[in-house]
Structures are given as C-alpha cells and as structure tokens.
Jmol script that loads the backbone (N, CA, C; Angstrom):
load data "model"
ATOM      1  N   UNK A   1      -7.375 -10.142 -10.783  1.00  0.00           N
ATOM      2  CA  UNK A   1      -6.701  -8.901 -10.432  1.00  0.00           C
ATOM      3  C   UNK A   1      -7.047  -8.462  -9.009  1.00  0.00           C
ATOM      4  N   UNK A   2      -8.056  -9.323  -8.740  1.00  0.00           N
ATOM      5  CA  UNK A   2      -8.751  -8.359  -7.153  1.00  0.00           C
ATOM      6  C   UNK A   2      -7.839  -8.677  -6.244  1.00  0.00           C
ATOM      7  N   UNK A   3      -7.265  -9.967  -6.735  1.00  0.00           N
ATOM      8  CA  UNK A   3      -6.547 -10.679  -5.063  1.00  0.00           C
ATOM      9  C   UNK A   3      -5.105  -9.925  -5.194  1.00  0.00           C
ATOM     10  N   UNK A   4      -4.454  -9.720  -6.563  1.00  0.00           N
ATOM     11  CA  UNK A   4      -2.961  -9.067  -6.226  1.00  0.00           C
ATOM     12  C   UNK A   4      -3.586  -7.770  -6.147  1.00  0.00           C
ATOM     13  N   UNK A   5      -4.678  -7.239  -6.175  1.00  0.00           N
ATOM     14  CA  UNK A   5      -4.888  -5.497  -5.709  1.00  0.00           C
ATOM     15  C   UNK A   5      -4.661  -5.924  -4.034  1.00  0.00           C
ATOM     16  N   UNK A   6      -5.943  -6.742  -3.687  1.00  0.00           N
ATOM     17  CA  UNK A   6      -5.613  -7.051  -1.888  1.00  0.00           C
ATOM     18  C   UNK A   6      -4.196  -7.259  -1.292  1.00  0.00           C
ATOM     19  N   UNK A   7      -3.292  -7.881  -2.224  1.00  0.00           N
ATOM     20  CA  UNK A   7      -2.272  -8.329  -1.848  1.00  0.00           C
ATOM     21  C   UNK A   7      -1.383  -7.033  -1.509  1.00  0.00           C
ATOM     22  N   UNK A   8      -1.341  -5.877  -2.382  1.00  0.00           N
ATOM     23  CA  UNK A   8      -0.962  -4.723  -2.679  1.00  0.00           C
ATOM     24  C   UNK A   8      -1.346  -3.608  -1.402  1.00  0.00           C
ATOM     25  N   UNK A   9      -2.839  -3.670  -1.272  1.00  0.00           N
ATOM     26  CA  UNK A   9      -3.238  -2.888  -0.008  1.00  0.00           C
ATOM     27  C   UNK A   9      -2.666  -3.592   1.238  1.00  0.00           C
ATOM     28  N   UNK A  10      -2.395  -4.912   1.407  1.00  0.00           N
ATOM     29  CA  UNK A  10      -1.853  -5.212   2.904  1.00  0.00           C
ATOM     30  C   UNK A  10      -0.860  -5.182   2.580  1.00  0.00           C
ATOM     31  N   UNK A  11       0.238  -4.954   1.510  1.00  0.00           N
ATOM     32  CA  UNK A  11       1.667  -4.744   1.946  1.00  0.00           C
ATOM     33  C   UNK A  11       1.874  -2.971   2.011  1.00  0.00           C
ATOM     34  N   UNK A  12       1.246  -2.272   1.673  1.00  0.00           N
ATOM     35  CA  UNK A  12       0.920  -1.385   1.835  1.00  0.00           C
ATOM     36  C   UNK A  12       0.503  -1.120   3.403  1.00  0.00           C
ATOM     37  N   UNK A  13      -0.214  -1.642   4.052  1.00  0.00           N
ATOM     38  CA  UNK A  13      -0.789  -1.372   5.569  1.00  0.00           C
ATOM     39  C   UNK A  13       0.328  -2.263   6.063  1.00  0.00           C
ATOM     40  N   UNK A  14       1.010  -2.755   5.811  1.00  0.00           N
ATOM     41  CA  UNK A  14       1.486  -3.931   6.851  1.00  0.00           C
ATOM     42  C   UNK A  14       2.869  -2.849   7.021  1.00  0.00           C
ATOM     43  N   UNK A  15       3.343  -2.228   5.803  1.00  0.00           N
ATOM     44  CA  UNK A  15       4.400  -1.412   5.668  1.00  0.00           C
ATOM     45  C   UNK A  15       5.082   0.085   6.153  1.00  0.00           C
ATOM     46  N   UNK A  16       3.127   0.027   6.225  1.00  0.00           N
ATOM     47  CA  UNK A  16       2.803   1.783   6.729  1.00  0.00           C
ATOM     48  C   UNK A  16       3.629   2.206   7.987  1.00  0.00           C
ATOM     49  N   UNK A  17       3.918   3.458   8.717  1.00  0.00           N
ATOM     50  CA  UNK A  17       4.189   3.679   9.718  1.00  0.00           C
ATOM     51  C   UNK A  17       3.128   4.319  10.267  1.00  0.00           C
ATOM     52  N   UNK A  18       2.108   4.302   9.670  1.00  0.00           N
ATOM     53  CA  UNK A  18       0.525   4.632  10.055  1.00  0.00           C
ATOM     54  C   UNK A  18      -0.286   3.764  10.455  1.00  0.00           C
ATOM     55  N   UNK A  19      -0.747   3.646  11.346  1.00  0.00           N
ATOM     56  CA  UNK A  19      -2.126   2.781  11.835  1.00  0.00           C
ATOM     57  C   UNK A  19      -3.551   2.912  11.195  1.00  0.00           C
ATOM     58  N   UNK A  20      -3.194   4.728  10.497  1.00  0.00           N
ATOM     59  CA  UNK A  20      -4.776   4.757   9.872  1.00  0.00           C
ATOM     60  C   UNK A  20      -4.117   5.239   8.954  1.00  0.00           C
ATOM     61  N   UNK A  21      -4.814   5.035   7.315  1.00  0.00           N
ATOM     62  CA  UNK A  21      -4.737   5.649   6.344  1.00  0.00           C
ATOM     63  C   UNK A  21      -6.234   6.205   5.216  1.00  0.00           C
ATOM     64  N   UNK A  22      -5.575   7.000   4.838  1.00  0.00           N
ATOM     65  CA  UNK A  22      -6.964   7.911   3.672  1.00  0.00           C
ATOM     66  C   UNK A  22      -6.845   6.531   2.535  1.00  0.00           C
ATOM     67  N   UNK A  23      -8.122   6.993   1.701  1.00  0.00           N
ATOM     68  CA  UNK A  23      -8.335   5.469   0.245  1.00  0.00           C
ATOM     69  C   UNK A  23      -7.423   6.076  -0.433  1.00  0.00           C
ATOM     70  N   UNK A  24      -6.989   7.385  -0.808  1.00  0.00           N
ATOM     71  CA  UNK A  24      -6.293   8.296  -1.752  1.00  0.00           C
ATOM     72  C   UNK A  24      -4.647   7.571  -1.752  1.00  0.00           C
ATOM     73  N   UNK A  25      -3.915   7.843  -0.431  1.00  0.00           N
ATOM     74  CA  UNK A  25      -2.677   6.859  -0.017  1.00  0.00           C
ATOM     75  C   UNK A  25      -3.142   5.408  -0.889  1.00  0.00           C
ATOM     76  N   UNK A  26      -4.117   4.788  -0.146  1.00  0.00           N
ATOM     77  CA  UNK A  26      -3.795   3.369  -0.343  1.00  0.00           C
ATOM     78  C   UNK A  26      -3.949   3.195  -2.177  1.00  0.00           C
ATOM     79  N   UNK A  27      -4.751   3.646  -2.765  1.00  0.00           N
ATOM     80  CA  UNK A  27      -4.774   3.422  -3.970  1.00  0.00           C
ATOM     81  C   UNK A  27      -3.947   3.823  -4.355  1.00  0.00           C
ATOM     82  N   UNK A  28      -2.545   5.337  -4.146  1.00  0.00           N
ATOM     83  CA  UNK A  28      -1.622   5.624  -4.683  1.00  0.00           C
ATOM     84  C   UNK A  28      -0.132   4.212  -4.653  1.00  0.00           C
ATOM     85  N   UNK A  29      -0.578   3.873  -3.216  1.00  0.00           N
ATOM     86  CA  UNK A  29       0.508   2.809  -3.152  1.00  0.00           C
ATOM     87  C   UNK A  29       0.147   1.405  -4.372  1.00  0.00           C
ATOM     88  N   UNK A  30      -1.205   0.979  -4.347  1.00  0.00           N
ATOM     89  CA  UNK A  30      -1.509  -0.111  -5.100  1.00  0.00           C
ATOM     90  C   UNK A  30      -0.931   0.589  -7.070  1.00  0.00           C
ATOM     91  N   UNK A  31      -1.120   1.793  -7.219  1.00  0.00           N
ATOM     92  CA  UNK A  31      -1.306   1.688  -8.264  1.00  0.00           C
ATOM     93  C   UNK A  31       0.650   1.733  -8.882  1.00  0.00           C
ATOM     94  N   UNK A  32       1.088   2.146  -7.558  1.00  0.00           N
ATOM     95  CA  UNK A  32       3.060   1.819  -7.926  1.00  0.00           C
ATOM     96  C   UNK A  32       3.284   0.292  -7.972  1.00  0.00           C
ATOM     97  N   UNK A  33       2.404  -0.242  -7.494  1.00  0.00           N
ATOM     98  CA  UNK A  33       2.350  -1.523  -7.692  1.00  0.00           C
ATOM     99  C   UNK A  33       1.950  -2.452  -9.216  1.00  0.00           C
ATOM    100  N   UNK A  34       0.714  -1.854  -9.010  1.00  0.00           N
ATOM    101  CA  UNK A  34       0.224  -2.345 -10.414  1.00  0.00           C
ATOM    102  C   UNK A  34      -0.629  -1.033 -10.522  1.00  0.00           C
ATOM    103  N   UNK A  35       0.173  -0.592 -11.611  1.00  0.00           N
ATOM    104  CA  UNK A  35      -0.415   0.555 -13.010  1.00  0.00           C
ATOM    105  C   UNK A  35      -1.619   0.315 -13.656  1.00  0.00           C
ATOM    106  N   UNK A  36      -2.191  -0.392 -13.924  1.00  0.00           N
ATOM    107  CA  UNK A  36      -3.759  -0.939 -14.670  1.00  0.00           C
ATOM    108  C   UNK A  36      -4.210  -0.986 -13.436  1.00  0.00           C
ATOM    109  N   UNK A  37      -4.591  -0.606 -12.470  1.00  0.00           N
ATOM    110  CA  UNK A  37      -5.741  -0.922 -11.082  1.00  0.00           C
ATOM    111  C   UNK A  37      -6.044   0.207 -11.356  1.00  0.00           C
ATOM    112  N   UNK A  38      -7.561   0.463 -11.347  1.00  0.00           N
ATOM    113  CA  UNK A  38      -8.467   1.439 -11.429  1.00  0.00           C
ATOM    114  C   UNK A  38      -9.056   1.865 -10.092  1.00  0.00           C
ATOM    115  N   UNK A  39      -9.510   2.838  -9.279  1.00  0.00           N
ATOM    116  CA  UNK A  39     -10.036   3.307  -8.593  1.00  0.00           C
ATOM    117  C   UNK A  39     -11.209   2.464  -8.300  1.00  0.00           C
ATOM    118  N   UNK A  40     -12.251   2.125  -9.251  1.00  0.00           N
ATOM    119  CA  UNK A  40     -12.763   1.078  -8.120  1.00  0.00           C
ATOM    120  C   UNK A  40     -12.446   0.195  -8.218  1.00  0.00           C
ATOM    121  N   UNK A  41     -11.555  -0.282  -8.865  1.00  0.00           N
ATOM    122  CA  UNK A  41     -10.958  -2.103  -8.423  1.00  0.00           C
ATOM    123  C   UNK A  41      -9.994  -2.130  -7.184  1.00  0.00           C
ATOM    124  N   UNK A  42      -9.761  -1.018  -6.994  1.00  0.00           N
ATOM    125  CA  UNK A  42      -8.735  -1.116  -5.585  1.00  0.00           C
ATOM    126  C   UNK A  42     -10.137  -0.479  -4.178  1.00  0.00           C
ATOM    127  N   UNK A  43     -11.250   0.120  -4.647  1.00  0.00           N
ATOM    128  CA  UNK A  43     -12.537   0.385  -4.010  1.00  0.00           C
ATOM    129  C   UNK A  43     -12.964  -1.300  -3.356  1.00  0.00           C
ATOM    130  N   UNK A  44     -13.094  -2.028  -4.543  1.00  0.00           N
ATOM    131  CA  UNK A  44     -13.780  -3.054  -4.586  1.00  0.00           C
ATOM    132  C   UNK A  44     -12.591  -4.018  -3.443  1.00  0.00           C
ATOM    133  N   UNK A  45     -11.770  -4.105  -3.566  1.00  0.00           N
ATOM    134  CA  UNK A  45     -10.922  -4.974  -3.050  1.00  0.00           C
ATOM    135  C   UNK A  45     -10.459  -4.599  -1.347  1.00  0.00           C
ATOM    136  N   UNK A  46     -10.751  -3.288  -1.513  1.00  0.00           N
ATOM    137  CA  UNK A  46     -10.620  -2.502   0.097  1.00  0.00           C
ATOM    138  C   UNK A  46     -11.990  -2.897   0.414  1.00  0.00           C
ATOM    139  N   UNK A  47     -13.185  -3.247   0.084  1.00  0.00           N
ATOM    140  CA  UNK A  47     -14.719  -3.549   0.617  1.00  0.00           C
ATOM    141  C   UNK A  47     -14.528  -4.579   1.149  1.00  0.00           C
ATOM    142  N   UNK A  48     -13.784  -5.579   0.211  1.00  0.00           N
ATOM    143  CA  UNK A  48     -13.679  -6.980   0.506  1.00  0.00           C
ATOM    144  C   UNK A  48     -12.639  -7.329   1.808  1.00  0.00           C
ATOM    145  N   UNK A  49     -11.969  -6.572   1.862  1.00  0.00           N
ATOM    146  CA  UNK A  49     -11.045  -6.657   2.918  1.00  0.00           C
ATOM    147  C   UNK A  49     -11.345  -6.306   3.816  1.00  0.00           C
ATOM    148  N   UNK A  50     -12.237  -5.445   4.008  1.00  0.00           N
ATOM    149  CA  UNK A  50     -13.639  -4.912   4.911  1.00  0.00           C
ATOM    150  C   UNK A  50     -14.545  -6.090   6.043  1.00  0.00           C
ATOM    151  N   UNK A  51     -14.222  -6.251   4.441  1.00  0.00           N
ATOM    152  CA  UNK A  51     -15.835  -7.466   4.574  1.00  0.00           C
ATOM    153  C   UNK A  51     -15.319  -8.770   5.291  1.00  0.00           C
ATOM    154  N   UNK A  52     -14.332  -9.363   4.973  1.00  0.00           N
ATOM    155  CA  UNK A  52     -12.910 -10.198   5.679  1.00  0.00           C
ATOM    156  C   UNK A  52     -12.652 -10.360   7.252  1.00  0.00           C
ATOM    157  N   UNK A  53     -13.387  -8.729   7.137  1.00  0.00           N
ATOM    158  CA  UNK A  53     -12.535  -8.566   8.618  1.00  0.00           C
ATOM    159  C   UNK A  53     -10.945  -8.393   8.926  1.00  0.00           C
ATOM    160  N   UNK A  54      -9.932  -8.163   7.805  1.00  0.00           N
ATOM    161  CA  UNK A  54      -8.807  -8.063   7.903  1.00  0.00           C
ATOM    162  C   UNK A  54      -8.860  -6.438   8.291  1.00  0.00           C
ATOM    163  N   UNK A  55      -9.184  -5.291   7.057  1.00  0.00           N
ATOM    164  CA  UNK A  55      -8.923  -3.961   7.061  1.00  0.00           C
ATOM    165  C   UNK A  55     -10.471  -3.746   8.565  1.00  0.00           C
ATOM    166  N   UNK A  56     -10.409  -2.221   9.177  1.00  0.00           N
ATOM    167  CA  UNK A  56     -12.032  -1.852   9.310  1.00  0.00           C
ATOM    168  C   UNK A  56     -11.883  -0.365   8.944  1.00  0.00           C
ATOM    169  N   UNK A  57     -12.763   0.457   9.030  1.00  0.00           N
ATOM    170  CA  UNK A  57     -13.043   1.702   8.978  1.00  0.00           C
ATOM    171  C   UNK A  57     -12.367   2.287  10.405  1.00  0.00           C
ATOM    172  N   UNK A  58     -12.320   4.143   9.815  1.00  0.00           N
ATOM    173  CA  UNK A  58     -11.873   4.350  10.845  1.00  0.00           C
ATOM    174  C   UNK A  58     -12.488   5.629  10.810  1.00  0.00           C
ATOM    175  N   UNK A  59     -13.573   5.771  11.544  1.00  0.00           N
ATOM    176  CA  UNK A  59     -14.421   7.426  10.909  1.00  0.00           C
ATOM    177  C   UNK A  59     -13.803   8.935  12.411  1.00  0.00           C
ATOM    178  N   UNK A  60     -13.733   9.688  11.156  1.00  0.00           N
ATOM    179  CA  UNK A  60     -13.098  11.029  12.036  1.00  0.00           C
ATOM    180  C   UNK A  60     -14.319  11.667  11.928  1.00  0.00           C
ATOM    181  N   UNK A  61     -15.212  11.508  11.667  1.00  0.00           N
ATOM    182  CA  UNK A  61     -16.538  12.152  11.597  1.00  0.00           C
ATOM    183  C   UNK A  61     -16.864  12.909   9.864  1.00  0.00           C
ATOM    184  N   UNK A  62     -15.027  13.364  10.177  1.00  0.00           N
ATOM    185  CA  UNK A  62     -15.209  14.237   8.749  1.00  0.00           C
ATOM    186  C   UNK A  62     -15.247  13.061   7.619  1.00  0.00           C
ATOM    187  N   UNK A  63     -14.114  12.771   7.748  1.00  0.00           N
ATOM    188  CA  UNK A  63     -13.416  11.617   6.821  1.00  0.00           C
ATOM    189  C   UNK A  63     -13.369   9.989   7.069  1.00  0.00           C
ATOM    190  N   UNK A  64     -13.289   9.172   6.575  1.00  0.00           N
ATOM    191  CA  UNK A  64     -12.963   7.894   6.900  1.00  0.00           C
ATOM    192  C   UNK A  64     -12.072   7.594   6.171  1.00  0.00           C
ATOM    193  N   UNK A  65     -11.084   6.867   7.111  1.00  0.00           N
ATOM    194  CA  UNK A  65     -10.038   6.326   6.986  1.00  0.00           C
ATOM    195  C   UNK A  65      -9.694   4.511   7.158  1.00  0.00           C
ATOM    196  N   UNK A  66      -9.073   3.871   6.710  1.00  0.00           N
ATOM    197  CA  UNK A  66      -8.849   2.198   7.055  1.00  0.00           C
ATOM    198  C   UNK A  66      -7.424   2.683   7.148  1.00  0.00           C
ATOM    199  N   UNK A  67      -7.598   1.051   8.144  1.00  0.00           N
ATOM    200  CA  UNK A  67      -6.908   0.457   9.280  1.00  0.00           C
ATOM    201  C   UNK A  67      -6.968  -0.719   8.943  1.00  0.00           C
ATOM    202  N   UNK A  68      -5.606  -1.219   9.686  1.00  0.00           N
ATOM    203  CA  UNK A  68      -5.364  -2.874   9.388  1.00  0.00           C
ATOM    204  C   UNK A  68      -5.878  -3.321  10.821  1.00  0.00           C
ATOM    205  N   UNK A  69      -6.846  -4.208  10.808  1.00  0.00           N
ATOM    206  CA  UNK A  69      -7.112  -4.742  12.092  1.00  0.00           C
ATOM    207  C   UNK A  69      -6.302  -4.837  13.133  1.00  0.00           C
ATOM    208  N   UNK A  70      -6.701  -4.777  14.614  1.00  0.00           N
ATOM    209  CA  UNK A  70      -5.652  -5.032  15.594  1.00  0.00           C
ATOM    210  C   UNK A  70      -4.097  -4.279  15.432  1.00  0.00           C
ATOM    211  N   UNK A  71      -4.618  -3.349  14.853  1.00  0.00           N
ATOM    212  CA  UNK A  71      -2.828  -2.457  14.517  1.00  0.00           C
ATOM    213  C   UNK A  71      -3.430  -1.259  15.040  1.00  0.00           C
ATOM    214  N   UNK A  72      -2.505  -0.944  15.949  1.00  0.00           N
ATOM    215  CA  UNK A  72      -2.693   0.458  16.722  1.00  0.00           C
ATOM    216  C   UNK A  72      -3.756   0.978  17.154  1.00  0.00           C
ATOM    217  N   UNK A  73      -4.547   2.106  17.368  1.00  0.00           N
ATOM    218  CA  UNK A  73      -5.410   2.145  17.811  1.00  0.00           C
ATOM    219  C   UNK A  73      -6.542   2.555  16.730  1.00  0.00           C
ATOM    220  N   UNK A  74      -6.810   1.558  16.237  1.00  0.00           N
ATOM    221  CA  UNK A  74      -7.787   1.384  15.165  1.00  0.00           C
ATOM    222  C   UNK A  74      -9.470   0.640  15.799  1.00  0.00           C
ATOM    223  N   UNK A  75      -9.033   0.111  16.954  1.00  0.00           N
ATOM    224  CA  UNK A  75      -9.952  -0.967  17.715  1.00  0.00           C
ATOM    225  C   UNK A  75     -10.976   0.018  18.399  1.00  0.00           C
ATOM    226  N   UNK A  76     -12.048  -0.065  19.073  1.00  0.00           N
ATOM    227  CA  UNK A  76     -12.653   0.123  19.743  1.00  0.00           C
ATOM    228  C   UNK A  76     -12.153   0.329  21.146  1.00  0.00           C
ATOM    229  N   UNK A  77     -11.582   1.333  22.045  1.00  0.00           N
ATOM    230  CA  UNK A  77     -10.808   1.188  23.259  1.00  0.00           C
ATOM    231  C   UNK A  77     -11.799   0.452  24.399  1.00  0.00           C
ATOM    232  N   UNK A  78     -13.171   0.648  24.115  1.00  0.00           N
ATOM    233  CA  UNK A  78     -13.930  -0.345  25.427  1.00  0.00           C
ATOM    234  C   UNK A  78     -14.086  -1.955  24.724  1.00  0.00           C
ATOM    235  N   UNK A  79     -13.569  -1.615  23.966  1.00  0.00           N
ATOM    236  CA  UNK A  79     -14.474  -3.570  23.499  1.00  0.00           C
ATOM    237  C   UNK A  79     -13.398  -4.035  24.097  1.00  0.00           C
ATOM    238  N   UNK A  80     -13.775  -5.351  24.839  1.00  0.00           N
ATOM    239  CA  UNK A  80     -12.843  -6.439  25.126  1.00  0.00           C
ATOM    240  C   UNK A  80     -12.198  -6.521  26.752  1.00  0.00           C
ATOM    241  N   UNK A  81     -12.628  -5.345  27.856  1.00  0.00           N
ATOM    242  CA  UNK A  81     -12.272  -4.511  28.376  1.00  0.00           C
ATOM    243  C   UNK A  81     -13.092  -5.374  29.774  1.00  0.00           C
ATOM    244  N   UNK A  82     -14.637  -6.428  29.424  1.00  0.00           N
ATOM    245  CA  UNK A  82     -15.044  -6.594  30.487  1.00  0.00           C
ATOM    246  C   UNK A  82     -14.681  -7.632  31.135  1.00  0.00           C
TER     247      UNK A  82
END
end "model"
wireframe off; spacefill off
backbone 0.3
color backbone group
C-alpha cells in the first residue's frame, strides 16, 4: 500500500498549482484516491519520499510544508549559486 500511497502524493504534487503544500492537502488528495490510507500511512510514505530525496520540507517557521523537489521555489536560493 505504501508505494500506491507514494504514487498518490506525486500525482498529487506533480498536479498541484502549488509549489508548497500543508500534510492536511496532501493526505486529503491521497485519501480521494484511496479511501483505506490512514494518516500515518500517507505520514509514513511522505517520510519516505523525504528520505528519497524526491519531496523536501519546506519550514515557515510556523508550519512545515512539502514540496516536490526542484519545483518552484522550494530549493535553497544560495545553493548552487557558486
């Protein structure tokens, strides 16, 4: 189930017209997808996608948000720069 939850969160990010999104969105989109995904199985599968290096974090200080790698300004604006 983990890999069609992953499959679910990147068509979800790939689809978005957002560069950053809240876990609340992304689990609402996975679960129109598939109805039996539980909160942390779509937790667990956003870690892993983390962990991948596909998704990263995106901290507002308040909140954190994910991002699909290399999509909008999700990146670091000095990395890469020297």
């Amino acid at each position: 189930m983990t890999e069609d939850i992953k499959k679910a969160i990147l068509a979800y990010a790939e689809g978005s017209n957002k560069t950053k999104f809240y876990f609340k969105d992304m689990e609402k989109a996975v679960v129109k997808t598939i109805p039996e995904a539980k909160m942390r199985d779509v937790k667990k599968a956003a870690t892993a996608l983390v962990n991948e290096g596909i998704l990263i974090y995106f901290s507002t200080g308040s909140s954190t948000m994910y991002g699909l790698k290399g999509r909008g300004m999700t990146e670091d604006p000095t990395e890469g720069t020297e």
